[in-house]
N, CA and C atoms as a LAMMPS dump frame, in Angstrom:
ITEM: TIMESTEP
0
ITEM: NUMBER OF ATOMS
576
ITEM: BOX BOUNDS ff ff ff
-5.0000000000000000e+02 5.0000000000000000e+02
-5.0000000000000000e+02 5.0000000000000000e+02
-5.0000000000000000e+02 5.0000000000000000e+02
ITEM: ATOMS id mol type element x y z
1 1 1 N -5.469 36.903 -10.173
2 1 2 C -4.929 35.649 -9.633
3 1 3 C -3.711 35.254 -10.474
4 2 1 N -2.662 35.563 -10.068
5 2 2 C -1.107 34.919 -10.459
6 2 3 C -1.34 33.296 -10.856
7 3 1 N 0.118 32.693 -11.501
8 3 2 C 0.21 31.139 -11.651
9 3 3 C 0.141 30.545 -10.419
10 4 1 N 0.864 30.949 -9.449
11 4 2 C 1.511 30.709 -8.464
12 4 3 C -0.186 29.757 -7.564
13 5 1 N -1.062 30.986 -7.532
14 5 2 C -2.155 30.888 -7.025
15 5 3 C -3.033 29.942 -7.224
16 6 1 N -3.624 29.717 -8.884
17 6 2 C -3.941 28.676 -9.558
18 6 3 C -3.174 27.375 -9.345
19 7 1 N -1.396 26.908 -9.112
20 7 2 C -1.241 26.099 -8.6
21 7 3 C -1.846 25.224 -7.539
22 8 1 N -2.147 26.602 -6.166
23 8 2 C -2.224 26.42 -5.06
24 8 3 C -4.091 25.904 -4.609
25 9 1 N -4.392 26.456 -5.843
26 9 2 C -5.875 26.347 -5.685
27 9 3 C -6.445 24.463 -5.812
28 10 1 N -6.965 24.104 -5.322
29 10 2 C -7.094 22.419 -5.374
30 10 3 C -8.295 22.266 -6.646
31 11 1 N -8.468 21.404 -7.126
32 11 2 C -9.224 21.022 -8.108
33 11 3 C -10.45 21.304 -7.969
34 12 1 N -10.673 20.664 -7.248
35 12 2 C -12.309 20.591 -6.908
36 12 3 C -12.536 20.385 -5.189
37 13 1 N -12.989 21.68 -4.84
38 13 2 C -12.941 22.12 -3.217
39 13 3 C -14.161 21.518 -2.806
40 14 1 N -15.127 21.234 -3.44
41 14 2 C -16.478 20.683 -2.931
42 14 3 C -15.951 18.725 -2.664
43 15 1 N -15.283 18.597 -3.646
44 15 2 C -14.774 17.2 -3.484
45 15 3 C -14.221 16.632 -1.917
46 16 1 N -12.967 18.094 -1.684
47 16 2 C -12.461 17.488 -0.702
48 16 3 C -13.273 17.743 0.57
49 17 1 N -14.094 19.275 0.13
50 17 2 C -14.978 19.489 1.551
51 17 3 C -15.844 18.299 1.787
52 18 1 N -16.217 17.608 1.055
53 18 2 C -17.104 16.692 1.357
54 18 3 C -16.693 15.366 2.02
55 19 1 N -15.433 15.261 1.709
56 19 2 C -14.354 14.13 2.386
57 19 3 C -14.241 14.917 3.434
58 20 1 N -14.04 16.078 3.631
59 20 2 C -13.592 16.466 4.895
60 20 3 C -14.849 16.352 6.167
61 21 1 N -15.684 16.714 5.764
62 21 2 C -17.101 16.184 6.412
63 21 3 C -16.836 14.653 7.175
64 22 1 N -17.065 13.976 5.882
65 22 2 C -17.462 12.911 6.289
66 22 3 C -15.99 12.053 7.584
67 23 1 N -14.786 12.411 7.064
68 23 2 C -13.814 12.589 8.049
69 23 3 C -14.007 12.867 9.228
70 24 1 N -14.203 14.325 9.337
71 24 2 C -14.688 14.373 10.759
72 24 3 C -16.183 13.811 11.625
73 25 1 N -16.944 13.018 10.709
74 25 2 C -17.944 12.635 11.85
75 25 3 C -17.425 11.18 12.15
76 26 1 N -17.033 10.406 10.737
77 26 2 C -16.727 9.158 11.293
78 26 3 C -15.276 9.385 12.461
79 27 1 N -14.341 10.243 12.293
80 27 2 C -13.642 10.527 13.69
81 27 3 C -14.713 10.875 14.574
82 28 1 N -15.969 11.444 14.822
83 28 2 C -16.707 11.918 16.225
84 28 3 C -17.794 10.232 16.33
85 29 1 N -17.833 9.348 15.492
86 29 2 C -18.098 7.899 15.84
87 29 3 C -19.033 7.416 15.121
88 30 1 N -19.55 7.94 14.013
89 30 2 C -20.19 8.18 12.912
90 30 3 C -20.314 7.089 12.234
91 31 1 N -20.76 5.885 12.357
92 31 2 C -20.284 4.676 11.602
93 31 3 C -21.105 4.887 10.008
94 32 1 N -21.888 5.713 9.697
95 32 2 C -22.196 5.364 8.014
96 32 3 C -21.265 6.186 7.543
97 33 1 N -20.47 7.134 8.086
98 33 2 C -19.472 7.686 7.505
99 33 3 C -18.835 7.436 7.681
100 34 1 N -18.113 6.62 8.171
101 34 2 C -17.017 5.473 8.196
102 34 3 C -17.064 4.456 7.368
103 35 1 N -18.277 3.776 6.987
104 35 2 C -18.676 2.908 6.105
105 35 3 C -18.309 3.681 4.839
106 36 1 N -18.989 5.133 4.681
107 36 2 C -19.436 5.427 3.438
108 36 3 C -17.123 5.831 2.767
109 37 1 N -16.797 6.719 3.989
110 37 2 C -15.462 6.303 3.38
111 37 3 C -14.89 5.498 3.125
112 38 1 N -14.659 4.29 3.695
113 38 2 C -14.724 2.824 3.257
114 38 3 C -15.056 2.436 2.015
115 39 1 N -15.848 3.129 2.06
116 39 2 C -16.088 2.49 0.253
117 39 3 C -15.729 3.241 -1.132
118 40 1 N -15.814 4.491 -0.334
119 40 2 C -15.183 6.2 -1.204
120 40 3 C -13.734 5.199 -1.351
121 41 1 N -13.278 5.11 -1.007
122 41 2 C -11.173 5.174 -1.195
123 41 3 C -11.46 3.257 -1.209
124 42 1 N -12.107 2.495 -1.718
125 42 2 C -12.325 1.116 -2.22
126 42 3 C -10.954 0.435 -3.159
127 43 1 N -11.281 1.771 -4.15
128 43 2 C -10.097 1.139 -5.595
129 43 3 C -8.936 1.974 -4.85
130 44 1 N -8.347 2.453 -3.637
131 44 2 C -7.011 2.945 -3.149
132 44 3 C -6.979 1.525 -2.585
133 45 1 N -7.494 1.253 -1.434
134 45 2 C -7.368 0.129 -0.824
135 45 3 C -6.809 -0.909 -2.242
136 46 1 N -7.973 -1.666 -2.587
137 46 2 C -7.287 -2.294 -4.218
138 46 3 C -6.42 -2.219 -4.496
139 47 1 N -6.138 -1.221 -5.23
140 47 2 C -4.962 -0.985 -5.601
141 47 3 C -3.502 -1.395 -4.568
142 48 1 N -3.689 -0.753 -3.703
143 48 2 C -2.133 -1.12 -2.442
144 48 3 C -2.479 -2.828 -2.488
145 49 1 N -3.311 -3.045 -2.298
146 49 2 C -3.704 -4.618 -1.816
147 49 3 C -3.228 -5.662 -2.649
148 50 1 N -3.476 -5.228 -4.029
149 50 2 C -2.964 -5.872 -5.47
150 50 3 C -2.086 -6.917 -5.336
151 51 1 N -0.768 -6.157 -4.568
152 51 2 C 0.511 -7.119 -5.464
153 51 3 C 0.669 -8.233 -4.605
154 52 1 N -0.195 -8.286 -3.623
155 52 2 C 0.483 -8.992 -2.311
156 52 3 C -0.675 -10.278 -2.732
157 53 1 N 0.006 -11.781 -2.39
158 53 2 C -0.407 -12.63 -2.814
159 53 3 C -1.57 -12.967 -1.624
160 54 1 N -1.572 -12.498 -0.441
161 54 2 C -2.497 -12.667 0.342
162 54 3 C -3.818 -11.38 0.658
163 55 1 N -4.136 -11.295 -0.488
164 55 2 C -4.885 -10.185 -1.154
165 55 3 C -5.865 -9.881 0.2
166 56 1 N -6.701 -10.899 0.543
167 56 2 C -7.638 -10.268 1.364
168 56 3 C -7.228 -10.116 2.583
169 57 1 N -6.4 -10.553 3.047
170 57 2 C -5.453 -10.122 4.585
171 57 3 C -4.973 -8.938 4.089
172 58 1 N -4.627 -8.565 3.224
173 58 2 C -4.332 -7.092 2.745
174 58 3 C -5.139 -6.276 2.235
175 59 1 N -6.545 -6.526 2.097
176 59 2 C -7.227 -5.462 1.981
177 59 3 C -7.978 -5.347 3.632
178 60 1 N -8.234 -6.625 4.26
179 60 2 C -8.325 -6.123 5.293
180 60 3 C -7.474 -5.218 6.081
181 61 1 N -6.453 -5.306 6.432
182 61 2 C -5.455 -4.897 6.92
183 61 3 C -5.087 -3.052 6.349
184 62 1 N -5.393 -3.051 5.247
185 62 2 C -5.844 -1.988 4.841
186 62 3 C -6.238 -0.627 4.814
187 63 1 N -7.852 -1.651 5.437
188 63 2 C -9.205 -1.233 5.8
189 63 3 C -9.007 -1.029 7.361
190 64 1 N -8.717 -1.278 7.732
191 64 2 C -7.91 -1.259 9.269
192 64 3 C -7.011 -0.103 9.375
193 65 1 N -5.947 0.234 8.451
194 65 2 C -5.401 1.321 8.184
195 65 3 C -5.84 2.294 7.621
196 66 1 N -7.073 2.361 7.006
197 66 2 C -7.909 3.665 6.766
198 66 3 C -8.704 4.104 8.38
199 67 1 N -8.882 3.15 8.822
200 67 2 C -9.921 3.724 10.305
201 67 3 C -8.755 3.948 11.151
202 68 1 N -7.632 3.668 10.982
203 68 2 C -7.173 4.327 12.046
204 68 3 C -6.625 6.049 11.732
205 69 1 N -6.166 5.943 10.221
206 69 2 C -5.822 6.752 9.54
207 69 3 C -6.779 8.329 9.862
208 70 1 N -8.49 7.73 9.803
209 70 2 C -9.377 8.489 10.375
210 70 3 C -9.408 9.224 11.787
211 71 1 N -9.022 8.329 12.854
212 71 2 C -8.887 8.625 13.666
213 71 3 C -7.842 9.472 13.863
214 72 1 N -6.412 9.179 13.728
215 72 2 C -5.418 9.985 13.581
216 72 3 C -5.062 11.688 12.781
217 73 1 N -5.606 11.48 11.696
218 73 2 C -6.184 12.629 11.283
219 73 3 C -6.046 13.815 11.556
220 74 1 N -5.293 15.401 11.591
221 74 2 C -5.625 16.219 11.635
222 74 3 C -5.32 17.194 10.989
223 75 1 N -6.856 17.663 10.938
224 75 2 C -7.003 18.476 9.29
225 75 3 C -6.358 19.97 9.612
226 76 1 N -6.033 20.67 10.779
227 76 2 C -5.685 21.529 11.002
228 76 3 C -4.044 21.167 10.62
229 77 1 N -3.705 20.681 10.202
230 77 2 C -2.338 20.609 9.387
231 77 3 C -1.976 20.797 8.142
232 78 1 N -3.194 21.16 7.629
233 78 2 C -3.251 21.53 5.983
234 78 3 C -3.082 21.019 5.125
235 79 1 N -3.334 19.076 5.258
236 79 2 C -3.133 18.432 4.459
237 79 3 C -4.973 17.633 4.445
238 80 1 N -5.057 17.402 3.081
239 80 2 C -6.088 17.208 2.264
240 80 3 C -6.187 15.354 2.906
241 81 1 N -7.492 15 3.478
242 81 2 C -7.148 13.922 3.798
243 81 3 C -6.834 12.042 3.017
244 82 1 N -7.593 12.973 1.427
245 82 2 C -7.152 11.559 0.059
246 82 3 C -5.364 11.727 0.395
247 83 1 N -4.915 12.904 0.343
248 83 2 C -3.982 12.775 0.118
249 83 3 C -2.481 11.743 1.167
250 84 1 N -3.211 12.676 2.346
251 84 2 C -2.885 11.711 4.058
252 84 3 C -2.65 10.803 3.857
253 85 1 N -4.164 10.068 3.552
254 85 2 C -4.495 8.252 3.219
255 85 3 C -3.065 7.419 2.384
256 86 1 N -3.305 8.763 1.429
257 86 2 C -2.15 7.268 0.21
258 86 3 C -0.74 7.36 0.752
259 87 1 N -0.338 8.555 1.321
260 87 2 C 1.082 8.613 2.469
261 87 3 C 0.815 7.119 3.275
262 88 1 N -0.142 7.569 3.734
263 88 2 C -0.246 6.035 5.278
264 88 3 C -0.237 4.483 4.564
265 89 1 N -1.188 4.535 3.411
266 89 2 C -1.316 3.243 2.363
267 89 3 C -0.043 2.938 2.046
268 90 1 N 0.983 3.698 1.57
269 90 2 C 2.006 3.843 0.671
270 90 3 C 2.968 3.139 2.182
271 91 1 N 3.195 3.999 2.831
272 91 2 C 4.271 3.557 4.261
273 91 3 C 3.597 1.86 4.523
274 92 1 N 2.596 1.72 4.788
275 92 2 C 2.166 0.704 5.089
276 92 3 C 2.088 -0.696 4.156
277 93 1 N 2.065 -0.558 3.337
278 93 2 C 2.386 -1.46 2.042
279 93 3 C 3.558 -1.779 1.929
280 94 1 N 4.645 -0.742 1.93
281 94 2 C 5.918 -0.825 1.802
282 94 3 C 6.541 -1.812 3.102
283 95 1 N 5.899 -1.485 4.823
284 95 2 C 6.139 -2.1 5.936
285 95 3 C 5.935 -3.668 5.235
286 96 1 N 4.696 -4.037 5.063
287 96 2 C 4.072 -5.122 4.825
288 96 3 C 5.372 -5.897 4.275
289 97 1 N 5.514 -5.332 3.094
290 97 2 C 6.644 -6.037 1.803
291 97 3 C 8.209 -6.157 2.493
292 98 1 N 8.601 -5.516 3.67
293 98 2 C 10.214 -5.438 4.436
294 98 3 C 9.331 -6.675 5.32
295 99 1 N 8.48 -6.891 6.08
296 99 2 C 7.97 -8.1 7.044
297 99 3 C 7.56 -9.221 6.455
298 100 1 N 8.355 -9.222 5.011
299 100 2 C 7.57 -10.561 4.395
300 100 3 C 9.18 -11.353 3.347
301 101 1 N 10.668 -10.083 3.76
302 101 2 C 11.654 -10.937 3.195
303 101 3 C 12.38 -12.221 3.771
304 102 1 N 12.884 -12.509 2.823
305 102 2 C 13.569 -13.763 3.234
306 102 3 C 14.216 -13.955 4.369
307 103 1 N 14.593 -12.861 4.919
308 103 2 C 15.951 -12.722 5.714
309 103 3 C 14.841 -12.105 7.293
310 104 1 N 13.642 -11.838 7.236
311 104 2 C 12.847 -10.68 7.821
312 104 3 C 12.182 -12.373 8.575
313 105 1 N 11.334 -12.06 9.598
314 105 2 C 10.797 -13.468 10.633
315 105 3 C 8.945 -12.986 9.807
316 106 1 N 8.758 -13.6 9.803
317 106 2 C 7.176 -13.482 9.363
318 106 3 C 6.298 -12.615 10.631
319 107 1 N 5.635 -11.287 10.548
320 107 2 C 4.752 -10.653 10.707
321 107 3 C 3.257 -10.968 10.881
322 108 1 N 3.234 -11.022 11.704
323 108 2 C 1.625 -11.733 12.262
324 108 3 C 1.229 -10.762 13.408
325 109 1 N 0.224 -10.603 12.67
326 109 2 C -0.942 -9.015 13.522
327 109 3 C -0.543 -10.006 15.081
328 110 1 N -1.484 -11.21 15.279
329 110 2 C -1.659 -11.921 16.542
330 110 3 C -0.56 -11.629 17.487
331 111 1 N 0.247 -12.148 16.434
332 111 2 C 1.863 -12.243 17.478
333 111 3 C 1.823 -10.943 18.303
334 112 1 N 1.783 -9.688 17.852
335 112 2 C 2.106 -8.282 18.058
336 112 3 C 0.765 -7.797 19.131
337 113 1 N -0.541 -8.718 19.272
338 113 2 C -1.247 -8.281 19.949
339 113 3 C -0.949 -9.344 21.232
340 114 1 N -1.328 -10.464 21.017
341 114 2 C -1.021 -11.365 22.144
342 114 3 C 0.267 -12.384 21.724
343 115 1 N 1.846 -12.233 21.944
344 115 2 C 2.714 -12.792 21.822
345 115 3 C 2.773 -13.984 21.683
346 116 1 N 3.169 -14.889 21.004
347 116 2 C 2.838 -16.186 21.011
348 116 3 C 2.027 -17.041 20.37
349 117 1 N 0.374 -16.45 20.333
350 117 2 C -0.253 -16.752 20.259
351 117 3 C -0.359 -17.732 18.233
352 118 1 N 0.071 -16.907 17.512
353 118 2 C 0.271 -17.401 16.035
354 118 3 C 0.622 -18.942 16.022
355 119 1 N 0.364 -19.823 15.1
356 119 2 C 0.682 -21.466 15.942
357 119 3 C 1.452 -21.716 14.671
358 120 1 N 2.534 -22.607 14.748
359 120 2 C 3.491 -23.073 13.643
360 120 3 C 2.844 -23.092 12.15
361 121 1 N 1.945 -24.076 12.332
362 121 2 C 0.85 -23.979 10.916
363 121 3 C 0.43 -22.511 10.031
364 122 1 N 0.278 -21.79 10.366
365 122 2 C -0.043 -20.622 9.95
366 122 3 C 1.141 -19.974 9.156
367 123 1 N 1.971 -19.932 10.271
368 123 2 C 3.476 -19.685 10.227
369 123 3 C 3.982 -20.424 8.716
370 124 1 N 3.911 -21.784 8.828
371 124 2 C 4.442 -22.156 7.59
372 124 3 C 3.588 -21.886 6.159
373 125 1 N 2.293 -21.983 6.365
374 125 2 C 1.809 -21.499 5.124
375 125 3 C 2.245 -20.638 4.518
376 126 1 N 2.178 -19.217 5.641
377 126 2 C 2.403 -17.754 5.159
378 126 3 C 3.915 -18.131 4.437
379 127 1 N 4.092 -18.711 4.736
380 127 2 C 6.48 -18.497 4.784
381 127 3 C 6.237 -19.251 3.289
382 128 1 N 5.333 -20.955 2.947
383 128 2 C 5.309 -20.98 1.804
384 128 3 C 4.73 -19.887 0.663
385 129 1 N 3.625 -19.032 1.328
386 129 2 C 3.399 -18.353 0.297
387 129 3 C 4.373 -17.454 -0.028
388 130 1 N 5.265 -16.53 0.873
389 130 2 C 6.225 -15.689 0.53
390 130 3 C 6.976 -16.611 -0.375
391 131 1 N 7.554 -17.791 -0.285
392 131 2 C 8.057 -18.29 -1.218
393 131 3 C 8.061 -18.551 -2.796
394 132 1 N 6.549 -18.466 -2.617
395 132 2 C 6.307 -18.516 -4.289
396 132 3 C 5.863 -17.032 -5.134
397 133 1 N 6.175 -16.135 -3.936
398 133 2 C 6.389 -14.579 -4.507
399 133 3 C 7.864 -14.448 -4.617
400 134 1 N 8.731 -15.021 -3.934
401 134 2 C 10.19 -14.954 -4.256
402 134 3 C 10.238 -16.094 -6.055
403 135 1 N 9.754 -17.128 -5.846
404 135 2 C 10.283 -17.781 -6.718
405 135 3 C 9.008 -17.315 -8.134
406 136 1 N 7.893 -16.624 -8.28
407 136 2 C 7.662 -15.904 -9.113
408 136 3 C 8.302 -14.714 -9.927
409 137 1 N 9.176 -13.968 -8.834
410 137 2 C 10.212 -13.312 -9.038
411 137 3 C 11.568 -13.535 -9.88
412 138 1 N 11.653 -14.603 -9.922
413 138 2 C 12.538 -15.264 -11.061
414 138 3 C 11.66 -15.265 -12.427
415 139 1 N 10.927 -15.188 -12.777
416 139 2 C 10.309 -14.798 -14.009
417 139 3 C 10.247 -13.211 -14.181
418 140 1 N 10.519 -12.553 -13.596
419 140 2 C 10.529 -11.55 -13.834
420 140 3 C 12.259 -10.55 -14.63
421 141 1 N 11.979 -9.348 -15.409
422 141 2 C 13.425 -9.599 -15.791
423 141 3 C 14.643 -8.964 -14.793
424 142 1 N 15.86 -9.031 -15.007
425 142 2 C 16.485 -7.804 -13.944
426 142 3 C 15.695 -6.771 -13.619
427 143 1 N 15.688 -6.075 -14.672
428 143 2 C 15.549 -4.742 -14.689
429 143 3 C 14.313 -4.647 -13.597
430 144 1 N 13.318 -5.538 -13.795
431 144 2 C 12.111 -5.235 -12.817
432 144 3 C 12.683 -5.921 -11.438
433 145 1 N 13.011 -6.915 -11.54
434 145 2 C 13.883 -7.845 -9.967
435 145 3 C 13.988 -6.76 -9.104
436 146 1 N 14.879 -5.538 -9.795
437 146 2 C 16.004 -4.56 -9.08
438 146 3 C 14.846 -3.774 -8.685
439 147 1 N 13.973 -3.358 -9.258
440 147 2 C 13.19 -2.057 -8.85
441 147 3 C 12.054 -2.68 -7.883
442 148 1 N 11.762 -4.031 -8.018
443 148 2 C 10.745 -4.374 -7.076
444 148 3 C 11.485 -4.707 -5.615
445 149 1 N 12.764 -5.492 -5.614
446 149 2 C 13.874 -5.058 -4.211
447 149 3 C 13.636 -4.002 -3.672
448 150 1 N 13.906 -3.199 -4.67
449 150 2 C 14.576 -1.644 -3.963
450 150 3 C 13.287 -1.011 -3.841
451 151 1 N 12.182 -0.928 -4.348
452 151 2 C 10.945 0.011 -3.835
453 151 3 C 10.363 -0.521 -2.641
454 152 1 N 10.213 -2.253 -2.794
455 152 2 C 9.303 -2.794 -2.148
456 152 3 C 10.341 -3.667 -0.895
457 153 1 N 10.963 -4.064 -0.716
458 153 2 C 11.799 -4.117 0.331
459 153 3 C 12.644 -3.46 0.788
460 154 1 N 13.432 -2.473 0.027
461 154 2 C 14.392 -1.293 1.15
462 154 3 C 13.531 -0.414 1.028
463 155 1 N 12.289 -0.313 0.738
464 155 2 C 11.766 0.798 0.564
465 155 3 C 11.803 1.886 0.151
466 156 1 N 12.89 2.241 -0.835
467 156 2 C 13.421 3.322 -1.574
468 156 3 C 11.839 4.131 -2.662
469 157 1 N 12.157 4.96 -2.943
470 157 2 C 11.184 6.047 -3.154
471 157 3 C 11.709 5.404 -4.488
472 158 1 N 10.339 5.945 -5.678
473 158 2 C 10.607 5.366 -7.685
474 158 3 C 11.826 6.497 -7.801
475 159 1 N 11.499 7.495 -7.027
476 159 2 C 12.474 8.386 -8.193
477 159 3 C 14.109 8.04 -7.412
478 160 1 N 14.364 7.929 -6.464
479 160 2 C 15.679 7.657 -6.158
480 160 3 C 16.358 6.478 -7.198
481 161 1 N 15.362 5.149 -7.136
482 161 2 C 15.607 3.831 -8.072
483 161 3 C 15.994 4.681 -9.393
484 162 1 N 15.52 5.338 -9.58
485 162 2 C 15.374 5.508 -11.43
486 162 3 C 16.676 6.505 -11.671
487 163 1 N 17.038 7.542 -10.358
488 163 2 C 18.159 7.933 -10.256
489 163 3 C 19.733 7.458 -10.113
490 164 1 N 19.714 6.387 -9.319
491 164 2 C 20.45 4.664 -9.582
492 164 3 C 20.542 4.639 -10.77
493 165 1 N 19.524 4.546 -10.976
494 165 2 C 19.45 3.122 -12.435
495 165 3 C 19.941 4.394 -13.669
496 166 1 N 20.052 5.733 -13.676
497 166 2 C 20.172 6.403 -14.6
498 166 3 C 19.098 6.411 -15.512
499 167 1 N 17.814 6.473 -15.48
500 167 2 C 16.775 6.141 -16.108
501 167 3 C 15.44 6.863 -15.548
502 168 1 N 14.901 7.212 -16.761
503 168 2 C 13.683 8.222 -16.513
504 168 3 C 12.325 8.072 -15.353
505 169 1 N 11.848 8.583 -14.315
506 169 2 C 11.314 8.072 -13.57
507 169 3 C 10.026 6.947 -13.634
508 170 1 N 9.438 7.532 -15.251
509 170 2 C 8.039 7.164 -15.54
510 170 3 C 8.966 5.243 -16.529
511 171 1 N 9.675 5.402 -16.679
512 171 2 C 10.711 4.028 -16.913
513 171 3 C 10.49 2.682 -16.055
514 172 1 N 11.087 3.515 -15.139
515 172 2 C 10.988 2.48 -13.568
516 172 3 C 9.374 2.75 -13.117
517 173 1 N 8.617 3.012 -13.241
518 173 2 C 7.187 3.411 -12.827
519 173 3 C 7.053 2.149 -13.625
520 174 1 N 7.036 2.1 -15.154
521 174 2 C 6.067 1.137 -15.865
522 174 3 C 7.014 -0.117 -16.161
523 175 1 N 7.981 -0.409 -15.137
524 175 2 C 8.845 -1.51 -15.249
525 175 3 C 8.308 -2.43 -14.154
526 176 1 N 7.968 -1.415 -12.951
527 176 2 C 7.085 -1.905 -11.998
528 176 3 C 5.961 -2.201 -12.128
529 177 1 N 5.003 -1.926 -12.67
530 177 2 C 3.338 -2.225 -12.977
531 177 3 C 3.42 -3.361 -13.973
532 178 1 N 4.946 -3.299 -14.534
533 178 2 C 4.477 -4.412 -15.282
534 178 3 C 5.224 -5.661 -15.092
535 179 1 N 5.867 -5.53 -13.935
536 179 2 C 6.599 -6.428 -12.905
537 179 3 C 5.433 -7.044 -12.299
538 180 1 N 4.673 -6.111 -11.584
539 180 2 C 3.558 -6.623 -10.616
540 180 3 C 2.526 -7.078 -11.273
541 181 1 N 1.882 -6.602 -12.541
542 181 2 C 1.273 -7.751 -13.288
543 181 3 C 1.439 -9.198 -13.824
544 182 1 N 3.024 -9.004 -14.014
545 182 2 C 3.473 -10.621 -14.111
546 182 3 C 3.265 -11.412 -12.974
547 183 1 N 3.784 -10.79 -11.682
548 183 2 C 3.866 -11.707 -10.707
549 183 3 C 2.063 -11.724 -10.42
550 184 1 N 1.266 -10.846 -10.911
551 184 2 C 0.085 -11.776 -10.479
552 184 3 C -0.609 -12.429 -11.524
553 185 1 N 0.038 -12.33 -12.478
554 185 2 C -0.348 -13.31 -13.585
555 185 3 C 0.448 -15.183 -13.111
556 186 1 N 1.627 -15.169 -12.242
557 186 2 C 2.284 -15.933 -11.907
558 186 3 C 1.261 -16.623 -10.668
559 187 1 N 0.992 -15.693 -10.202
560 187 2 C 0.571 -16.244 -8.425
561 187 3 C -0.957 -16.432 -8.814
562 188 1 N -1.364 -16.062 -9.749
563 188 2 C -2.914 -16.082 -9.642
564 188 3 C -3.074 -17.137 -10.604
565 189 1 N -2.906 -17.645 -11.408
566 189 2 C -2.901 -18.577 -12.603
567 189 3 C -2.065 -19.642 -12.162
568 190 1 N -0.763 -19.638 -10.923
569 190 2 C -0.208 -20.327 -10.381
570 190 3 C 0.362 -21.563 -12.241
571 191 1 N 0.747 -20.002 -12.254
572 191 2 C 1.896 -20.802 -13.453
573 191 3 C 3.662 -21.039 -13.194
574 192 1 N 3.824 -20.976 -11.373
575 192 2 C 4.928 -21.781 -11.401
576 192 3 C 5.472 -23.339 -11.096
């Protein structure tokens, strides 16, 4: 067995066969394996859900994007389905954060299912809360300002930012984590 091979070889094949299982029954309608993935990929969900000040609309929302993620699914494409997930988490997080700028109309599941339906009230809450993620953002320094813009509203990939910025990728990685810990040290302690 060459390097090449050992690259190619996955860590632990019982791991993913066993995700892959449970994948395909909750796709054939399987609800404890739907549940039970649900709770397998818990701290992924978490994690994406984190920065956003409306935490449990975003882990729901999520969780919503893992079952469909399930459904959509196909493993005859040769991709590992943890891996699928954090592609779809990752696109979808990023959507979330472009439907929540200043300049962007506020994003409401309702609206998009039955038009209209979202009522002013709602509307303004959400718009104040984006507000005090913008104005938490002023505590934060440039350097993080720029990389949380550019990842999380133009949606730019870390390593392009860090290519910008002339700066090492794992730089802008921990400029961000520790961007997004401030702002939920800001929004959660509501120290503005």
């Amino acid at each position: 067995m060459d390097k090449m091979d050992k690259m190619k070889k996955p860590i632990n094949d019982n791991a993913y066969d066993a995700t892959a299982r449970l994948v395909a029954k909750a796709k054939a309608g399987d609800k404890t394996a739907m549940k039970t993935l649900i709770l397998a990929f818990k701290p992924l969900i978490y994690k994406t859900a984190g920065p956003f000040p409306d935490f449990e609309d975003a882990v729901s929302d999520f969780n919503l994007d893992l079952i469909k993620a399930v459904k959509a699914f196909e493993p005859e494409k040769g991709v590992y389905f943890p891996v699928y997930l954090k592609g779809v988490m990752m696109k979808q997080a990023k959507k979330r954060w472009r439907c929540r700028g200043p300049e962007a109309e506020y994003f409401d599941t309702a609206d998009e299912v039955h038009p209209g339906t979202a009522d002013t009230e709602s509307k303004a809450y959400h718009q104040q809360r984006i507000q005090r993620v913008y104005k938490a953002m002023r505590h934060l320094s440039p350097a993080q300002q720029e990389i949380m813009r550019a990842f999380y509203l133009e949606g730019q990939p870390l390593k392009a930012i860090a290519k910008k910025r002339g700066s090492d990728i794992e730089t802008v990685r921990t400029l961000q984590k520790r961007g997004i810990k401030k702002l939920k040290e800001k929004l959660i302690l509501k120290k503005l």
